[in-house]
N, C-alpha and C positions, 0 to 999 in steps of 0.2 A: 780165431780160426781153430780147426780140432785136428790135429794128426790122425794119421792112423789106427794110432794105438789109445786113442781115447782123449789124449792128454787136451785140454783146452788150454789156448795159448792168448794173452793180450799183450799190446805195444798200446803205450800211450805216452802224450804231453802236459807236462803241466801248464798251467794257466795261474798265474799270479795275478790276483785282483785287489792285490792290497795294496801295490804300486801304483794304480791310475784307471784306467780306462776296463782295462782286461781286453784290450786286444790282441791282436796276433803279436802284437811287439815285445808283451808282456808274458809267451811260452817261453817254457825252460824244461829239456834236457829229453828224454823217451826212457821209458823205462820199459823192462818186456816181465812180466808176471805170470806163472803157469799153473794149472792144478791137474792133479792125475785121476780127483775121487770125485769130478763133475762137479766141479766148486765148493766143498764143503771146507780145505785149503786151500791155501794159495802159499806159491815158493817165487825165489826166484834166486836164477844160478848163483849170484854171488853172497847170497844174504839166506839163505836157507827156507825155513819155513816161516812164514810171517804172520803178524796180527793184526785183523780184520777189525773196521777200515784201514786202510792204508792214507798215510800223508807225505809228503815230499820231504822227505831225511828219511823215508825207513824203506826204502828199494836205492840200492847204489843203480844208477843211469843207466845207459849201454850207451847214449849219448850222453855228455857231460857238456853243461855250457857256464858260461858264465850270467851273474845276473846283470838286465839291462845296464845304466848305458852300454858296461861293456862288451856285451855278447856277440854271438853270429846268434842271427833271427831266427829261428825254426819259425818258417811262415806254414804250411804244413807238414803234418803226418800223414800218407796216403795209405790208405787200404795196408793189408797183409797177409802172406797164403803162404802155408806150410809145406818146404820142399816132400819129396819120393824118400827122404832119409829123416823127415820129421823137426827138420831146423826151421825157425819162422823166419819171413826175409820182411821187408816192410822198403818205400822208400819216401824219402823226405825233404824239403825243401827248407833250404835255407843260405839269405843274405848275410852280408857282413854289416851293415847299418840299415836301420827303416830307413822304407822309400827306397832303396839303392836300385839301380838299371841291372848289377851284377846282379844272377839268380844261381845256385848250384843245387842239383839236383843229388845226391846223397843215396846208394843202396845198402842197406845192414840185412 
C-alpha cells in the first residue's frame, strides 16, 4: 500500500520451509517494512534502515510467534490499506494448533 505522502508500505509472513512441508502451518510472525524514496530503502519502525534482501532475524515482527510445534498458526495475512493518517492496518488469521475448529481473526 502507498500513503499519502508517497511512503510505500509492506506486511508480510514468513514461511519456513526448512521444517517440512511449507505450509500454512509452517508461517511465523508479520513483519511491516517501509520506504519513503520509492524502494531504493527500505526501514522499519523498530530496526531502522535495513539491508537488502531481507531474512527473518533482520526486521523485529509487529507479530511475534513462536516456532511450530509451539506456536498460534498464522493461517493467513489478508490484504492491507493505509488509514487518512498514513498508519497501515492489515488483518490476520490465526489458530492455536493445526486443524483446530477455533479460528481468531486478529486486526493490527
Amino acid at each position: 500500500g502507498t500513503a499519502t505522502d508517497g511512503r510505500i508500505n509492506i506486511m508480510g509472513t514468513w514461511r519456513n520451509h526448512e521444517e517440512g512441508t511449507g505450509d500454512w502451518s509452517h508461517n511465523e510472525d508479520i513483519i511491516h517494512i517501509y520506504s519513503d524514496d520509492q524502494g531504493t530503502t527500505w526501514s522499519s519502525f523498530a530496526d531502522g534502515v535495513l539491508t537488502m534482501p531481507i531474512d527473518k532475524g533482520d526486521v523485529t515482527p509487529i507479530v511475534d510467534t513462536d516456532q511450530p510445534p509451539n506456536s498460534s498458526y498464522i493461517l493467513n495475512q489478508s490484504g492491507m490499506t493505509i488509514d487518512a493518517y498514513g498508519y497501515p492496518h492489515t488483518v490476520y488469521i490465526m489458530s492455536g494448533t493445526p486443524g483446530a475448529s477455533t479460528t481468531g481473526y486478529f486486526h493490527i
